[in-house]
N, C-alpha and C positions, 0 to 999 in steps of 0.2 A: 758084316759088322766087324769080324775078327782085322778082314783086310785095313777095313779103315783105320783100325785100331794100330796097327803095325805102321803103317805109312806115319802116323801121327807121332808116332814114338820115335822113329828117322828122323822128323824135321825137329824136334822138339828142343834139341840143343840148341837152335839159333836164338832161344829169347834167354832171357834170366831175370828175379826178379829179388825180393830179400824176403823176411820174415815178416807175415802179416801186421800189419798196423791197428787192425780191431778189437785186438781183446787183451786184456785185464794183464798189467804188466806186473804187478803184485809179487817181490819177492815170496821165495818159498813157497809155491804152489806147483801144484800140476793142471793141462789143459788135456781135456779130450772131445776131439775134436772127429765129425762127422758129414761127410759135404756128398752131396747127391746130385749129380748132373743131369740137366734136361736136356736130352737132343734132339737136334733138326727133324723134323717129322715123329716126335712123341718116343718116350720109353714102353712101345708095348712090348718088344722084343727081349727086353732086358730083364732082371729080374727084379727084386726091389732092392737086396741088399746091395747090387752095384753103385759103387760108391769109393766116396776118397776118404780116410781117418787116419789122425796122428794122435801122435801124447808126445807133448810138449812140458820138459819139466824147468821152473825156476828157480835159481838157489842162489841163495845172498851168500858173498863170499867179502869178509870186510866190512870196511865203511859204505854203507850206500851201494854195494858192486853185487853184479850178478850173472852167473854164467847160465848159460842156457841150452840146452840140448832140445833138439826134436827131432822124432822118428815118424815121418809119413809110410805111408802104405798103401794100396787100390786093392780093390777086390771088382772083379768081373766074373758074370754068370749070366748065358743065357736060359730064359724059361725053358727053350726045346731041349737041350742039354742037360744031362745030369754033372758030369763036370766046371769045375768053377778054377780060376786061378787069381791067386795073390800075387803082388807083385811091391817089393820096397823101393823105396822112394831114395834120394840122396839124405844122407844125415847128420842134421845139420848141428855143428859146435860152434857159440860164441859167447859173448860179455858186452856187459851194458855198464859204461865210469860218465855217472854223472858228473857236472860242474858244482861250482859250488852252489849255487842257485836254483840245481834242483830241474830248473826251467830248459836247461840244453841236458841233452843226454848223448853221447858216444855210443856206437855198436861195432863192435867186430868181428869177425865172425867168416867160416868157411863150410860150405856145404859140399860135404864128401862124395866121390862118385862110386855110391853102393848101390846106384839104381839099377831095378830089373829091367828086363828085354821079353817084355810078354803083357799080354791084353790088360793084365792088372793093372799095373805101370800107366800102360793107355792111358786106361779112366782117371786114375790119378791125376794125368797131364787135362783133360778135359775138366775137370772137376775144380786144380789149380794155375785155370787161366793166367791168373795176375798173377801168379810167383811159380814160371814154368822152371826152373833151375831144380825145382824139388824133385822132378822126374826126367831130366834130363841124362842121355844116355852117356857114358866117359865124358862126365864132366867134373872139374870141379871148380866152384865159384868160391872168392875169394873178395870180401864186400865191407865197405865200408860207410856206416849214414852219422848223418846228425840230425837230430831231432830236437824241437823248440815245441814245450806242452805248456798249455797254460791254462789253469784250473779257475776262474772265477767266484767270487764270492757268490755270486746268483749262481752257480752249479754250471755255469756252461764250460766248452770243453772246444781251446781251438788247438790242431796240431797240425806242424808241417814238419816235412822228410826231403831231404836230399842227400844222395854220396852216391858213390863209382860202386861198381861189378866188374871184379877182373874173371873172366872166364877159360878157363884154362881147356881145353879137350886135347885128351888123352888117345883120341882113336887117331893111327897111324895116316887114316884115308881122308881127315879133314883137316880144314882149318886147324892154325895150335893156338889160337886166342881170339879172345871179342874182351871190346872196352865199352861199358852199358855204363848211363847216367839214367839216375832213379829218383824219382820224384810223387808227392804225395801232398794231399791237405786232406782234413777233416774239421769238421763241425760237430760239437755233442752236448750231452747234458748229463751230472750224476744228480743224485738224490741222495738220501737213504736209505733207496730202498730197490730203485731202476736207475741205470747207467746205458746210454745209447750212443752211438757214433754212425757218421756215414760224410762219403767223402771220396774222390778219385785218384787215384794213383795210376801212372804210367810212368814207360823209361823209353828213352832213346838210344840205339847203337852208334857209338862217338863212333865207332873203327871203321863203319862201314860206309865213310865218309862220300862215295861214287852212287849211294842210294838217294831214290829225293825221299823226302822229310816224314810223305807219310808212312810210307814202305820201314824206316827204320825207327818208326814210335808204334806201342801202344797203350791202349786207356785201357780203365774197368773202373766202374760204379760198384761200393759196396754201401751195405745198409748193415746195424745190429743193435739188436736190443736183449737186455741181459737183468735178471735180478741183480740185485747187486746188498740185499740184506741182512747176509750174514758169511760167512767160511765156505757157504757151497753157492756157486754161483749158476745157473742152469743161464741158457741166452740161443738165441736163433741169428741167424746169418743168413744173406742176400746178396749175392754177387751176380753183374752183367757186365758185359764187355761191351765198349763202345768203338769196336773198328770192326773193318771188313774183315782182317783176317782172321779173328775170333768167331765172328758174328755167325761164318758158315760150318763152323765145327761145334758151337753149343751154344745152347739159346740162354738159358743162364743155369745158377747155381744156388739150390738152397741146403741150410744145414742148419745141425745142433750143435752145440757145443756146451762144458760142462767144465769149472774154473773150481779148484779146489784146492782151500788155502792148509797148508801143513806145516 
């Protein structure tokens, strides 16, 4: 298990992805966030708290504008083991300048290469299929999206995501860059009371222009459903990956997560 964990954490630099599209974009808040990977042939080995979590803080800066920090983390442990190891994730600074409309939103943003080099780290990358750049090892991403959200008077919820990942790595013995296009749509509904979204995102490698097509895309299906009633928002999460290269390193991804407005 350790083995595969390590191997996984070598390759991991070759995807990158951006900052989740699922949850509650709600100036001045904080998220914490809890993701639990299922793997190929069953978690009996594992313990339960192996797992991926962040806290993610948003803070209005201005008219409309908001910076954003997040600190990922893994934790790995197995049952026969009394030993456990943590491992941090890349961490990631940026800003969100809407238009005037409200309806496009700018992101910018760079994810530092503070990531560890150990089985925690691992899980994390298993855990964050869709956005591997958060554990990727000497890296650092450098990204930019636009996003078009449109809130409906009947409550529904359409949003779509495009921009570039400029990928930088740091380690002497690779590549010194990848150029990633990122892409995403979703479908939802608020209320008053439950807010839901669900919806595919994948990216392609521009750089790796000598690859064919499938080789340098991939997909992932997410799902989420969240109260949405008041200042604390409690909600679950459902991620699956839709391509081979995912498919045979983790069968999917479920989580908590917990939106708290300050």
């Amino acid at each position: 298990m350790r083995l595969i964990i390590f191997i996984l954490l070598l390759c991991s630099s070759k995807y990158t992805h951006a900052q989740s599209l699922l949850y509650d974009r709600t100036p001045n808040s904080i998220n914490i966030q809890w993701l639990r990977p299922s793997l190929p042939g069953g978690n009996a080995e594992v313990a339960f708290g192996t797992s991926r979590s962040s806290i993610t803080g948003r803070f209005a800066v201005g008219q409309n504008k908001s910076i954003i920090v997040e600190v990922p983390f893994g934790f790995f442990k197995l049952k026969s083991f009394d030993d456990s190891e943590i491992g941090l994730g890349n961490i990631y600074l940026g800003t969100e300048l809407p238009f005037e409309n409200e309806k496009v939103v700018a992101e910018l943003g760079v994810a530092l290469p503070t990531g560890s080099d150990n089985a925690g780290a691992g899980i994390g990358f298993l855990a964050d299929f869709d956005r591997p750049q958060t554990f990727a090892l000497d890296a650092t991403t450098i990204k930019f999206r636009l996003n078009y959200i449109q809130l409906q008077e009947e409550g529904f919820i359409y949003r779509f995501r495009v921009g570039p990942d400029y990928f930088i790595i740091s380690d002497e013995f690779r590549d010194g860059s990848e150029l990633f296009l990122n892409y995403a749509a979703q479908l939802g509904f608020r209320t008053a009371k439950v807010y839901g979204l669900a919806g595919v995102s994948g990216f392609t490698i521009i750089s790796e222009s000598d690859l064919p097509g499938a080789a340098r895309s991939q997909y992932a299906f997410s799902v989420m459903l969240a109260l949405s009633h008041s200042r604390v928002k409690p909600g679950i999460v459902f991620k699956v990956p839709l391509d081979n290269d995912f498919e045979g390193l983790v069968d999917n991804v479920l989580g908590l997560f917990l939106n708290l407005e300050i």
